[in-house]
Backbone as a ProteinNet text record, in pm:
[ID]
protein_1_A
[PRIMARY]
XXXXXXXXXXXXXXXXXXXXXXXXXXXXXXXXXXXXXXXXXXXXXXXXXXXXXXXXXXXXXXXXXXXXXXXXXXXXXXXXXXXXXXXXXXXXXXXXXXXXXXXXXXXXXXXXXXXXXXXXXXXXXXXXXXXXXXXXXXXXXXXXXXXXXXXXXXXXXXXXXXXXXXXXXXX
[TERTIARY]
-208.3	-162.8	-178.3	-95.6	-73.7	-132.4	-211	-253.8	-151.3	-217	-138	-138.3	-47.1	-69.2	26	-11.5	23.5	64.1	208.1	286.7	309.8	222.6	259.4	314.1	435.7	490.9	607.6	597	752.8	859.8	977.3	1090.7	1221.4	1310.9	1402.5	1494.2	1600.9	1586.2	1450.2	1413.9	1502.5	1483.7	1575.2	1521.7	1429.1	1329.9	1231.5	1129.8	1050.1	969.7	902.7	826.8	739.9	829.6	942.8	1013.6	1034.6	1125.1	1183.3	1062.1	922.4	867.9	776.5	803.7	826.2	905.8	1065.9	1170.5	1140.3	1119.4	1042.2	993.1	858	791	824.2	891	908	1075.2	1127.5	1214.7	1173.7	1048.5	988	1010.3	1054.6	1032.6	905.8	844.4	635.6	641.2	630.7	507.6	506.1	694.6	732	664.8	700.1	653.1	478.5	451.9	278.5	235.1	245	156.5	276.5	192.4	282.7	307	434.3	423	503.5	464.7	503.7	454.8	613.1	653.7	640.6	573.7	623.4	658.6	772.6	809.7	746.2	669.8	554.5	659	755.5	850.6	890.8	853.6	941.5	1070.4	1045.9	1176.2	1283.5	1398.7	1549.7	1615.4	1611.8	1642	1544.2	1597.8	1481.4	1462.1	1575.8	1570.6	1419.2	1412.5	1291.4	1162.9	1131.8	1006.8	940.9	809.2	758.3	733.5	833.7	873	826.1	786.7	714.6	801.5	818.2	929	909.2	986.3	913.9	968.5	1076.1	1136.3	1077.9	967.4	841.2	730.4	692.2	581.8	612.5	744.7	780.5	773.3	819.4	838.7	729	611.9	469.2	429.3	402.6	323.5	360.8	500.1	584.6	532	500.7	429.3	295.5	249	62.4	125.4	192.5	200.1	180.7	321.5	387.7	265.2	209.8	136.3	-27.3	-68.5	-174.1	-105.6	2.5	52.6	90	87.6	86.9	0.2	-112.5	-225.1	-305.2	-290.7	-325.3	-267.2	-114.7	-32.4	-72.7	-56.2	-105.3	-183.4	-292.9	-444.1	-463.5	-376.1	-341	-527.8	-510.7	-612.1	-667.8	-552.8	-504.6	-434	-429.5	-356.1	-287.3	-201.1	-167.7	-78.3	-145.4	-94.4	-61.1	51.9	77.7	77.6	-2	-45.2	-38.1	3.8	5.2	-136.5	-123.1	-234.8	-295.9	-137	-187.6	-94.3	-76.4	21.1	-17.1	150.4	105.4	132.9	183.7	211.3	26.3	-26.3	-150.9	-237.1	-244	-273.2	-241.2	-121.5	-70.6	-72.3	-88.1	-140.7	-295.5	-387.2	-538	-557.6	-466.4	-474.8	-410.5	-389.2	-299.9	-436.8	-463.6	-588.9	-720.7	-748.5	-865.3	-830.1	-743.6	-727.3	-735.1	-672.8	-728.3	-851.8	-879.8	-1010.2	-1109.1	-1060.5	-1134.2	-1116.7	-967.1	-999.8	-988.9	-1108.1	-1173	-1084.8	-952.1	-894.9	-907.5	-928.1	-938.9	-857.5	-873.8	-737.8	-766.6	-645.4	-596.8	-484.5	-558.6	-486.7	-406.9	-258.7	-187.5	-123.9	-194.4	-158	-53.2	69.9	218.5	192.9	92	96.6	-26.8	-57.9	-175.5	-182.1	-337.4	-321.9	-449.8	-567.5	-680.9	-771	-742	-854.2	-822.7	-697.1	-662.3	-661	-625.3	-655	-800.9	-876	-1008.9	-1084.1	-1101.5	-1149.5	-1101.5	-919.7	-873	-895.7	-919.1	-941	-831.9	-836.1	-901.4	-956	-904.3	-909.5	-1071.5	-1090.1	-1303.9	-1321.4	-1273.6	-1348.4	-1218.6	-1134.5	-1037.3	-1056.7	-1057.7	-1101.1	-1191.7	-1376.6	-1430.9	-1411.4	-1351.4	-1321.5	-1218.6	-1121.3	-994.1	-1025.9	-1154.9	-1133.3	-1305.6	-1351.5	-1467.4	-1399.3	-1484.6	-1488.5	-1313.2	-1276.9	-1112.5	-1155	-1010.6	-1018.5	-891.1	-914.1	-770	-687.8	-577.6	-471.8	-400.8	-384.1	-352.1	-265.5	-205.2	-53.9	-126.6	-265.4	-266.8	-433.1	-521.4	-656	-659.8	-588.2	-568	-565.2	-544.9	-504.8	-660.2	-783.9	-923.3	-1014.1	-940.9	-1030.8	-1001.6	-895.6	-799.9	-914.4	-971.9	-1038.4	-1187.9	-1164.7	-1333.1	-1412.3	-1459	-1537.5	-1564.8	-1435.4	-1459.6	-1502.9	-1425.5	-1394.6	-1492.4	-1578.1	-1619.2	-1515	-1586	-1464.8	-1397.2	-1549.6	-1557.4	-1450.6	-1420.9	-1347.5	-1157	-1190.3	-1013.6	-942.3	-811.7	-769.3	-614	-585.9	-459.6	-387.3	-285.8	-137.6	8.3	37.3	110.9	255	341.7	505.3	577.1	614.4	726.6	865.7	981.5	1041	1162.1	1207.3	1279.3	1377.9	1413.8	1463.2	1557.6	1683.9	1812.6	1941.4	1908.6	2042.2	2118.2
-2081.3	-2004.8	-1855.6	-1748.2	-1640	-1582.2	-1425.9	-1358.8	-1283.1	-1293	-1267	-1108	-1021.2	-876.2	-842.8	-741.8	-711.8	-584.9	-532.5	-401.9	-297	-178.4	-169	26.7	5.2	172.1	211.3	298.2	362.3	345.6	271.2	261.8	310.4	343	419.7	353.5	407.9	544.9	589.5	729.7	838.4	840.3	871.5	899.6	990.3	989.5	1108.4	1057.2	1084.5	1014.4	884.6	910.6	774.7	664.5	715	594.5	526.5	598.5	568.1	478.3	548.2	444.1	295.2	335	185	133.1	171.3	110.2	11.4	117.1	18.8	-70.5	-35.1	-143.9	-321.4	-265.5	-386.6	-427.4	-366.8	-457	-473.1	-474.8	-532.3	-632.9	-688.4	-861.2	-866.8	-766.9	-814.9	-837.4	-767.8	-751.7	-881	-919.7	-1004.3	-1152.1	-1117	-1257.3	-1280.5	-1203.3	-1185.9	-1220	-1188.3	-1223.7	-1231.8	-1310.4	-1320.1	-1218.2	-1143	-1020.2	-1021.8	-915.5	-948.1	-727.6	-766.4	-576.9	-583.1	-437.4	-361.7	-236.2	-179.1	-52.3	26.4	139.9	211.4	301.4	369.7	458.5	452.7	555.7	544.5	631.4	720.7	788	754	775.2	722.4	789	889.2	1019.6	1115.6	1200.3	1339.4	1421.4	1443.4	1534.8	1478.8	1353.5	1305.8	1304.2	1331.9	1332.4	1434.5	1353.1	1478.8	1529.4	1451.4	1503.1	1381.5	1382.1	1263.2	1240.1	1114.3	1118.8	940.5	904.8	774.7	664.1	671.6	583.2	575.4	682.4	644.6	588.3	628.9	572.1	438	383.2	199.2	181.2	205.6	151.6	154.4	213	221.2	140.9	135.6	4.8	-131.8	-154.6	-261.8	-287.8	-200.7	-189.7	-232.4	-202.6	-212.6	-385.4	-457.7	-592.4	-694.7	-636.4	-692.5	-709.8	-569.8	-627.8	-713.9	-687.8	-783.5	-924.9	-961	-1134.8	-1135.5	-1014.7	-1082.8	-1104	-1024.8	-1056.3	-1138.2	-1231.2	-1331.1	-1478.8	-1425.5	-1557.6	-1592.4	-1471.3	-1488.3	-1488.1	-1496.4	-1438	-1332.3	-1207.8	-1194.1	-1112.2	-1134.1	-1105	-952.1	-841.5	-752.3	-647.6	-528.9	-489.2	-323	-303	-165.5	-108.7	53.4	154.6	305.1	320.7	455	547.1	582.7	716.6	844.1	937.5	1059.2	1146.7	1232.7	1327.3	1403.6	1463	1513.3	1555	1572.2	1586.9	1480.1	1460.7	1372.1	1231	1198.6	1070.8	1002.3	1127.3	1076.2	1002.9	1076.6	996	885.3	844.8	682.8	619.9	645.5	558.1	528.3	662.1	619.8	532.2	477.6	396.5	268.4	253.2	120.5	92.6	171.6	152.8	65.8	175.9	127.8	-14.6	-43.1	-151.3	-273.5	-273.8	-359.4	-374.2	-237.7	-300.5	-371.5	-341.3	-415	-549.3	-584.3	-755.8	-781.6	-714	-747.8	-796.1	-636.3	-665.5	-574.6	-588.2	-511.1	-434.9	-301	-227.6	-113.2	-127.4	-2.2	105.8	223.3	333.6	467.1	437.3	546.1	625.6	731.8	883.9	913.7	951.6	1029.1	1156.5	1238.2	1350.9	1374.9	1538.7	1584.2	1663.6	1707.9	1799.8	1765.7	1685	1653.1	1798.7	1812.1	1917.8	2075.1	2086.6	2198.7	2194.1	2036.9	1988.5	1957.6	1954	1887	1993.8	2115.4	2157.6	2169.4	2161.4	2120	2004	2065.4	1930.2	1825.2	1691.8	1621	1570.8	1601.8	1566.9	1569.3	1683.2	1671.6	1504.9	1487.5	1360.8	1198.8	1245.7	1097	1093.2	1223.4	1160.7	1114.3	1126.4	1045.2	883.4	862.8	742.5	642.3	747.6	694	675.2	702	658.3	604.7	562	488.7	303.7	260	129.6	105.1	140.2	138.2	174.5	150.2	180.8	290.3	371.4	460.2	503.9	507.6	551	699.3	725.1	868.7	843.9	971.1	964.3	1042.7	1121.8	1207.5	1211.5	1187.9	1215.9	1385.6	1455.1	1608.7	1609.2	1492.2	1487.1	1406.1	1424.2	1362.7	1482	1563.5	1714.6	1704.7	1660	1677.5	1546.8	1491.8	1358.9	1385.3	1390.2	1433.5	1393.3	1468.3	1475.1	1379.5	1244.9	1183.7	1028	1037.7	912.5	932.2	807.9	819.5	759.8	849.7	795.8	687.5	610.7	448.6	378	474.9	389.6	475.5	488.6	572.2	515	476.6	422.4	539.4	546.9	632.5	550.3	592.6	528	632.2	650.5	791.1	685.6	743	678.2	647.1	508.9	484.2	492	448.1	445.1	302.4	250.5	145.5	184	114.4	127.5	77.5	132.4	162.6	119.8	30.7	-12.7	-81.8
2153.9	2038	2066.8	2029.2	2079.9	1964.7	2044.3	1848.3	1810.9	1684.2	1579.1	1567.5	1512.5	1503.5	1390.8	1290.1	1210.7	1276.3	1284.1	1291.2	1170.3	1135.4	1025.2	1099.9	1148.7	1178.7	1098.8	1131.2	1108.8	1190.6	1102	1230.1	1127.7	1220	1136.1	1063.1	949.7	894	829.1	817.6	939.6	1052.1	1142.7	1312.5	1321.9	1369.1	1406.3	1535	1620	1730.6	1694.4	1606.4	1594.2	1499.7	1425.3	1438.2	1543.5	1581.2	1763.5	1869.3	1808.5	1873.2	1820.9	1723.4	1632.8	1653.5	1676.1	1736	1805.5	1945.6	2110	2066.1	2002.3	1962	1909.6	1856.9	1727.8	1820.1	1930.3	2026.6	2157.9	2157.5	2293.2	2340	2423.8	2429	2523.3	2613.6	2623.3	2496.4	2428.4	2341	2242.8	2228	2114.2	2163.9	2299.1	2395.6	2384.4	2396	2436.7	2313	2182.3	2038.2	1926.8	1835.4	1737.4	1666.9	1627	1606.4	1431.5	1321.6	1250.8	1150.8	1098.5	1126.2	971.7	962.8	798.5	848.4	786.1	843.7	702.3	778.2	695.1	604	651.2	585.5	441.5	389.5	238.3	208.4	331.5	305.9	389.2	328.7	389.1	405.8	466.1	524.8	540.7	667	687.2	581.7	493.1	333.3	273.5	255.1	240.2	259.9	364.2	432.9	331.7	313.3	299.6	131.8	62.3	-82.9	-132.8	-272.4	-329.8	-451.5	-537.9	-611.3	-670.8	-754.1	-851.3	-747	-661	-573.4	-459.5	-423.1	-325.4	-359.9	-442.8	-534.7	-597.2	-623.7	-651.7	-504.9	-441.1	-232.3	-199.6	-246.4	-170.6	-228.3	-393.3	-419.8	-434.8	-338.7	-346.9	-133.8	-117.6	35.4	46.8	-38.9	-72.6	-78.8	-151.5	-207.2	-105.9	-7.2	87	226.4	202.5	380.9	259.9	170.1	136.3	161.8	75.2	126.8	215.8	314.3	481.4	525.4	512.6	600.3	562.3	372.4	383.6	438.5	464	499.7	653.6	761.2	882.5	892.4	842.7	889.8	1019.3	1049.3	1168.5	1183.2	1332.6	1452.5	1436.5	1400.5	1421.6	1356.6	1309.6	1254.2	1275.5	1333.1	1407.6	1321.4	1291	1203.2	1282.6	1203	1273.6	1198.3	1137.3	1003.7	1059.3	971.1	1010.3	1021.9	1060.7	1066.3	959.1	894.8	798	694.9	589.5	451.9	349.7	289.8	193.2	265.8	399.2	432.1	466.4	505.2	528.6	420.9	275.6	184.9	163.8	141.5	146.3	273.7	387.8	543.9	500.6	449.8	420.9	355.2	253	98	193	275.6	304.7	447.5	547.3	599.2	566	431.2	367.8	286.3	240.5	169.9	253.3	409.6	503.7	547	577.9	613	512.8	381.7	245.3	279	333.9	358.2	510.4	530.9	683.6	780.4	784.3	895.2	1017.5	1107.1	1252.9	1275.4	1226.8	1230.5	1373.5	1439.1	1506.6	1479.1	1498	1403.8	1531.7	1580.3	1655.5	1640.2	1664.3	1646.8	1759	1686.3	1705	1672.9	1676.8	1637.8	1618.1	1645.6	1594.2	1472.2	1443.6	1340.2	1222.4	1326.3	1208.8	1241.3	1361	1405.8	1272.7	1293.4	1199.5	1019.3	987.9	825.8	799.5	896.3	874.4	749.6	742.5	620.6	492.2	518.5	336.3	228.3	160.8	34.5	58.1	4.6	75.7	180.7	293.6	387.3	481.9	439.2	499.3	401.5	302.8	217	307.3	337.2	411.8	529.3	614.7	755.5	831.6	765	809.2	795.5	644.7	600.5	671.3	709.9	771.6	916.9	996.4	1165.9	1157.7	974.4	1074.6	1072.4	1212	1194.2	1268.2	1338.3	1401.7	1512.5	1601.6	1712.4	1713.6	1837.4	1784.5	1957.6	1905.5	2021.9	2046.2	2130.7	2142.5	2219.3	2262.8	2383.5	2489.7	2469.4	2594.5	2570.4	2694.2	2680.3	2622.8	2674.9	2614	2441.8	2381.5	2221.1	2153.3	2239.4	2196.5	2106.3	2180.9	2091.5	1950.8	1894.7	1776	1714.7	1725.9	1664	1707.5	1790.2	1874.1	1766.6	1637.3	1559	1479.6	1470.7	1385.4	1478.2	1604.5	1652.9	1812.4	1806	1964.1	2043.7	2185	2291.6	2297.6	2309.5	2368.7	2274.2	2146.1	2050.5	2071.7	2169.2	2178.9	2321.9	2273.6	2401.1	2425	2542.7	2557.9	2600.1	2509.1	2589.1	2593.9	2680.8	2698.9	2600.6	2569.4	2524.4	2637.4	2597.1	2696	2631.9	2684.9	2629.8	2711.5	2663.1	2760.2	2829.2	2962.2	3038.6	2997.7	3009.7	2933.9	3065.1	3162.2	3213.4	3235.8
[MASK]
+++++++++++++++++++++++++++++++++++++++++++++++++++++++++++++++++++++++++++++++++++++++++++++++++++++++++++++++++++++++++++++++++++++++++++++++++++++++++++++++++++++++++++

């Protein structure tokens, strides 16, 4: 029996990187092959105009998101659970609220950073009070040992793995 993994990224619409690499992701055939794989696309916005802006049709899509990955992760019991949260804005608030709510039902979450930007939010309100919260007890991914300073403070090494982006071979 193959494990189980809960996918919870961003894949597009809108196009932007860490869609794109949610894309990869979620059309891997390793990865599809290797574990049972099973996707929530984190995104609430449906276009780039979007990003970023908060509005009653994000706020029904998020807590219609909150629903969807709880009756998943009680249907699979998955092994696993991989998030791609932002660093910092308002997407970060709702990645923290979907984080913490897993790990409430004792799931093993890994959390990959597409971006930096804790090192520079770390003293605005909220955020001194979400980011210890949001990297204890996880394991976390980066694209570049150069991108450890940006976490340094919250996350030990031993708990950071790098994985540079690939992207598929296209011939």
């Amino acid at each position: 029996m193959k494990p189980s993994i809960l996918f919870i990224l961003h894949m597009p619409p809108p196009v932007h990187g860490a869609a794109m690499m949610g894309k990869y992701i979620h059309d891997s055939k390793m990865i599809n092959e290797t574990f049972d794989c099973h996707y929530i696309n984190l995104a609430t916005a449906k276009d780039i105009k979007d990003i970023g802006k908060v509005g009653l049709k994000k706020l029904i899509s998020f807590l219609e998101m909150l629903k969807s990955i709880r009756k998943m992760v009680k249907q699979i019991k998955t092994q696993l659970v991989y998030v791609t949260p932002n660093s910092h804005g308002i997407a970060l608030y709702k990645e923290f609220v979907i984080v913490q709510m897993l790990k409430g039902m004792g799931c093993k979450v890994v959390i990959h950073f597409h971006n930096q930007g804790v090192k520079t939010f770390q003293d605005h309100w909220p955020n001194k009070w979400i980011y210890p919260r949001l990297f204890k007890g996880v394991k976390v991914i980066l694209l570049s040992e150069a991108l450890y300073e940006d976490v340094e403070k919250y996350v030990d090494r031993q708990n950071v793995l790098i994985c540079p982006n690939g992207i598929p071979d296209i011939n």
